[in-house]
N, C-alpha and C positions, 0 to 999 in steps of 0.2 A: 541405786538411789542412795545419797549421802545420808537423809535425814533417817536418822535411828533413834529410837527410844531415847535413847541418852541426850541425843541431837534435840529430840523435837522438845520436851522438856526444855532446854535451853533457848529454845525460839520464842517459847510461848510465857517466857516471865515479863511484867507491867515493869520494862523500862527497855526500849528499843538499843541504849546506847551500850548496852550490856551486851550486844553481842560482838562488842568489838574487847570482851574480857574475857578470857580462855576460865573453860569448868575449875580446871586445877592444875594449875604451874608446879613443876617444879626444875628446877632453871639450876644450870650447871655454871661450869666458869667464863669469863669473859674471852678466850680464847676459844673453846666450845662453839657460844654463839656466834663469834665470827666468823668462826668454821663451816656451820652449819648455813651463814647467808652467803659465803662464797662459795660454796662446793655446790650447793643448790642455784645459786643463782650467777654470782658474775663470774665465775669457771668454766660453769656448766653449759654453758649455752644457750641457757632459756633464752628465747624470744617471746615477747609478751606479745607481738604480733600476731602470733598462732595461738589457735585454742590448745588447752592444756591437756588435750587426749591422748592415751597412748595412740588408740586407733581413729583416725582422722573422719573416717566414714561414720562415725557416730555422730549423733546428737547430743550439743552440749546445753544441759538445762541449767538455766541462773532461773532462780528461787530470789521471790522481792516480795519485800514489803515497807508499807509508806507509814512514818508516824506526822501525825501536823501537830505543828508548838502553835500558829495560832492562824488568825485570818487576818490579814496587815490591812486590804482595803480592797471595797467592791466600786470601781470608779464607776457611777451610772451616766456621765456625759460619754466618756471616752469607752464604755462598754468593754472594763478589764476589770481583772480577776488577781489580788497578790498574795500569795499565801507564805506562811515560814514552816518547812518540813524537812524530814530528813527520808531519803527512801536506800533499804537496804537491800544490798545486793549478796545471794549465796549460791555457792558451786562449788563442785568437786575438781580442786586442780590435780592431775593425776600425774603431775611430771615432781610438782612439790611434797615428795613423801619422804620420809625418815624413820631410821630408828632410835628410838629416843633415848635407846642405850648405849650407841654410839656417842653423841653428843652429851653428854653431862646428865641425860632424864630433860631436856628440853623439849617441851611438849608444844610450841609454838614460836613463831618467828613475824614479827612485824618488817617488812621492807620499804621501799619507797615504795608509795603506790604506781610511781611512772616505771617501773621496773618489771611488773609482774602485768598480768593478761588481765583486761580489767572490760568489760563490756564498754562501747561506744556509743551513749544517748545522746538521741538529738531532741528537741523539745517541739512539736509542729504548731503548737497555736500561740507561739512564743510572742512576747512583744519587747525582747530583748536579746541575751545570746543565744541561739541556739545550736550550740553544741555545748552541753548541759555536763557540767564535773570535767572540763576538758583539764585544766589548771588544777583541781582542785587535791588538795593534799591531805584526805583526811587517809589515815592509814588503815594498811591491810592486812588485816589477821592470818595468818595460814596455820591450819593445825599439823600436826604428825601424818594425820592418815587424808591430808589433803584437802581438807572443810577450811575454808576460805570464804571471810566476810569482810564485806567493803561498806562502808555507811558514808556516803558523802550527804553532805546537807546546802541549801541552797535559800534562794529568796526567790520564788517562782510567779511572775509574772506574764499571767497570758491574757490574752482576747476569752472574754465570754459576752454571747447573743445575749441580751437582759430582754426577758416580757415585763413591759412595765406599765401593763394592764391597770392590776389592782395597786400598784405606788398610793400611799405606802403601806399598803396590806399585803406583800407581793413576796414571793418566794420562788426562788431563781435555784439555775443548776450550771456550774461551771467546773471543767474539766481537763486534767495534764494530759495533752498528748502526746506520749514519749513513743520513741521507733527505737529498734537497733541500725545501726549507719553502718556497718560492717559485714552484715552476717544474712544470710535469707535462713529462713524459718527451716529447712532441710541440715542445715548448720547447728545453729541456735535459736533458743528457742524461748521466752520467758514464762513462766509459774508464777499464778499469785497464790503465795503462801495463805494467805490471810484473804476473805473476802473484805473487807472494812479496813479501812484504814483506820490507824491507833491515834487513841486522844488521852494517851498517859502523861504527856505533859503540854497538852491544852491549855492555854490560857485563853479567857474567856476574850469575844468582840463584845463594844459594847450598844453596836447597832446590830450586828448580823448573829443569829445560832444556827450553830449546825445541828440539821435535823437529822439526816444519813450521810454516809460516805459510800464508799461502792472501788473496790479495786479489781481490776479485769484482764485478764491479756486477750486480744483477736491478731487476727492475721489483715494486714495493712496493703494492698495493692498499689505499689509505685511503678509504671509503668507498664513491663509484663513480668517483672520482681515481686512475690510477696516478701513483705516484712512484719517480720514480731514487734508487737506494738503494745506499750504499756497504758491504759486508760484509768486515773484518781479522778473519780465525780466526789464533787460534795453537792447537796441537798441545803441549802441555807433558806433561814426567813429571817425578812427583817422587823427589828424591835421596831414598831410606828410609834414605841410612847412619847418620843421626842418630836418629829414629828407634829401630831395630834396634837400636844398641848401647845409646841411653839406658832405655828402654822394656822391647821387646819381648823380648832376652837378658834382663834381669832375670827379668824375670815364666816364660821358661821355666827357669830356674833355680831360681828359688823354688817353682815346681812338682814338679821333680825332688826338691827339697830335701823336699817337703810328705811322700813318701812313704817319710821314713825315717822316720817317728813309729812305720813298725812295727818296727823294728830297735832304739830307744829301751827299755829292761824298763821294767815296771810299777813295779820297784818304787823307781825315781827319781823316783819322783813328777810327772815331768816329758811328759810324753806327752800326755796331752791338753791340756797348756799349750803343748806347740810347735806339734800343729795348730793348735790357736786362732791363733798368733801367725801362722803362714802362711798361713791364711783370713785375718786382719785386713791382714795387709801386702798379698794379691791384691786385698782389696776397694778397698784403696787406687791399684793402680795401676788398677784400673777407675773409679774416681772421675777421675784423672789424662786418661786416655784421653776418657771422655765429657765434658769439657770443652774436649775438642780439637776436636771433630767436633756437627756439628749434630740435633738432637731430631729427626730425621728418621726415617721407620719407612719409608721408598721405597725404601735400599739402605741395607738394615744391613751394617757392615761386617763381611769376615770375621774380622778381628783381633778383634772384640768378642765374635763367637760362640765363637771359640776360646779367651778368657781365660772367659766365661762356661761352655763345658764345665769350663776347670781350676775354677772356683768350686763347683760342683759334685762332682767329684771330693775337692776339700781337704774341702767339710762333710762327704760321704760317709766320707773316712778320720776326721776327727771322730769321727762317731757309730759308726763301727766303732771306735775307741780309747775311746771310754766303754763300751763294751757288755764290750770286753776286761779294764778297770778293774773293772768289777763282777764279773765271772766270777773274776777275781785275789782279790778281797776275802769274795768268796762262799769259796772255799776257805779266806783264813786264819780265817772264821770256822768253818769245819766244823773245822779241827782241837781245836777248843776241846771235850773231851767232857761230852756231856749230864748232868744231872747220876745221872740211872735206871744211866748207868755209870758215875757215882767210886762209889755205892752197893753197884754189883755187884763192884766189884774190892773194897772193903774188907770184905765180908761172904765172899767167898773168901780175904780175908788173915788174918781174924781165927781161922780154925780151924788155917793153919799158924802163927801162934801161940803156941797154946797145945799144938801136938805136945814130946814131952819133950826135944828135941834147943833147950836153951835158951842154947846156946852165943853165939847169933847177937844183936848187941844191938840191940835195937827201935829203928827210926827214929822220928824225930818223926811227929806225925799228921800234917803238914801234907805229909809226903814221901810218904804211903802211895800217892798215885797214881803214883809211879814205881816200888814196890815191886815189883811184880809184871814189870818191865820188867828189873831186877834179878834177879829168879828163873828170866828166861828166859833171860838171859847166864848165869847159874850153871850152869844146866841142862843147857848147852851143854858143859858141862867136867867133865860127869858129877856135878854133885853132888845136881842137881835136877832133875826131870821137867817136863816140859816142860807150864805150865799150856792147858787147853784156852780160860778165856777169854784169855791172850794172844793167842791164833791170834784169839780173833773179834775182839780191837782192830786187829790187822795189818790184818784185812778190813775194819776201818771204817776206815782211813787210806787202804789203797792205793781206798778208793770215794772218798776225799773228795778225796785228790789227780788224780781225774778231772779236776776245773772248772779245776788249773791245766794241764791235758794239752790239754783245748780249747780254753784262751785262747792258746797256744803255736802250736796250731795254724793258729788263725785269724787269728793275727799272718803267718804262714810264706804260708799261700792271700791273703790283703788284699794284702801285699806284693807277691808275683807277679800276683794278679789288676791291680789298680791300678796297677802298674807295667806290664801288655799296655796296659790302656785307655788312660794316658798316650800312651806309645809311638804306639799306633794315632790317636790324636787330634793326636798332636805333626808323624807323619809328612803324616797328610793334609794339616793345615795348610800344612806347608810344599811340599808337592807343589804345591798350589794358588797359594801366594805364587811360587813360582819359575816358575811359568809365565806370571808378567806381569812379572818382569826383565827 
């Protein structure tokens, strides 16, 4: 095994890109190194095709590890994953060796990387190339005694499942699935150096943190092929403080706000215009939200159940403020008297009249229905007896002022009623969201 004291000290310092800088140079003449990448490599016959073994029946182990510079984007419609990392690759090439006394004291040799034997990864949950560093030119370190490090870096792109359950309290797990394309496990084989992938130069998301990482090797089944197969999980949650204050405060706002339509009177005219306006502004933020999140019926999120109870609720205070509207307007039409009674009052007014007491001067016709309304206030101060059809109009008024005694009421029970189910849908909600904080 390559990694030696000397070795492993060198893997485990907090900057990944270091190990593409040799412990300690010291570096002969420009003729030397020439020497040393012809006579080693385009002389010699390397074929980077072949592993680097003397003896071919071995197992060649490449040694990796992944650092992440940051998390570019968790796309929650299109259910993908993009991260910016660099993953490093180490083995022992056993054809690449020298004496460094020969050579000038050159202790290392950088070549093309398309020149020397470099593993072949394929990317499996890719959502773009996947034949992963094919092109790429970051270069390759080779030492004296064959320790050889590769660090290519990339923009990684894959498909990750999202549970988008608890959105936006929700924390998700998405993963590189790298294979070797070349080699079955009997060949080659990969080691993760490191369990955890590196966050020495991490820069922060400023929706998503990573909570673990997790680097793996298992054995891959293509076919009746296995293959070595590299697996980087990250453990991510998302920051909801954006979220919550843009969104989700609104919308419980605008809820609470929904249920003063019963505190509004009728007769502002304005009442079933403000529900409407508060079912149109929820239907909006529900438009807002399912463009955020994917047509998926796998895990609906709780946030959408919960804005769709409030939608629900607002039509329902709706159709309870029209039902109330009409019971309002029912009444001012019963006050209007039938006409069988302007008939009966003026046919009781026309015999006091003609009684001989003509002191009193006749009103206009058109007054005669308050006439008798007038004879009940007289009647009161002793001048006048108190008619008996006034008593039956009192009793047709206090019947008619019923429809607004009901609609009063059912302003008073809606308000309290609608304001428990609020409540009771607002608290579960959030019971449930705090429990994945």
């Amino acid at each position: 095994m390559f990694i030696r004291s000397g070795h492993m000290l060198f893997l485990t310092i907090p900057a990944l890109l270091w190990l593409t800088t040799p412990e300690f140079v010291q570096a002969g003449t420009y003729e030397e190194a020439t020497s040393l990448l012809d006579n080693l490599i385009y002389k010699s016959g390397y074929k980077p095709q072949v592993r680097p073994l003397l003896n071919q029946s071995d197992v060649l182990e490449v040694y990796l590890i992944f650092e992440l510079l940051s998390i570019v984007e968790v796309n929650d419609v299109f259910q993908s994953f993009t991260c910016n990392g660099f993953l490093g690759f180490l083995w022992t090439d056993q054809i690449l060796r020298w004496n460094t006394s020969v050579y000038g004291g050159e202790t290392s040799m950088t070549p093309e990387s398309r020149d020397v034997f470099r593993p072949r990864i394929a990317l499996l949950n890719t959502m773009g190339e996947r034949d992963l560093f094919r092109e790429d030119g970051a270069p390759v370190i080779v030492r004296s005694d064959g320790f050889t490090s590769w660090v290519p870096g990339s923009i990684f792109h894959v498909s990750c499942k999202l549970d988008l359950t608890n959105y936006p309290f929700d924390e998700q797990t998405c993963s590189l699935d790298m294979m070797v394309m070349d080699f079955s496990p009997s060949k080659m084989k990969f080691v993760a150096l490191t369990k955890t992938a590196g966050l020495h130069f991490f820069t922060e998301n400023g929706e998503w943190q990573v909570k673990s990482t997790n680097v793996s090797t298992e054995l891959l089944t293509v076919t009746n092929d296995p293959l070595s197969s590299i697996v980087v999980t990250f453990k991510l949650r998302r920051r909801p403080e954006f979220l919550v204050l843009s969104v989700l405060l609104p919308i419980v706002f605008l809820s609470l706000l929904n249920l003063m339509v019963f505190v509004i009177p009728v007769d502002s005219g304005e009442k079933i215009g403000f529900g409407i306006t508060v079912l149109l502004a929820l239907s909006v933020f529900m438009s807002i939200i399912s463009a955020m999140l994917p047509r998926s019926a796998e895990s609906m999120p709780l946030m959408i159940r919960y804005i769709f109870c409030l939608l629900i609720i607002s039509l329902l205070t709706v159709v309870d403020s029209i039902i109330i509207v009409r019971l309002h307007h029912m009444e001012e039409k019963g006050e209007q008297l039938p006409p069988a009674a302007e008939t009966k009052n003026l046919s009781s007014y026309i015999p006091k009249v003609m009684t001989p007491n003509l002191r009193q001067t006749l009103s206009p016709l058109e007054n005669l229905r308050s006439f008798p309304e007038d004879q009940d206030s007289r009647s009161g101060s002793g001048s006048r007896s108190t008619s008996p059809h006034s008593d039956a109009n009192s009793q047709s008024k206090v019947k008619t002022n019923r429809y607004k005694m009901i609609g009063t009421h059912i302003d008073l029970i809606s308000l309290v009623l609608f304001g428990i189910v609020w409540v009771a849908v607002t608290v579960e909600f959030m019971i449930s969201a705090a429990a994945h904080v």
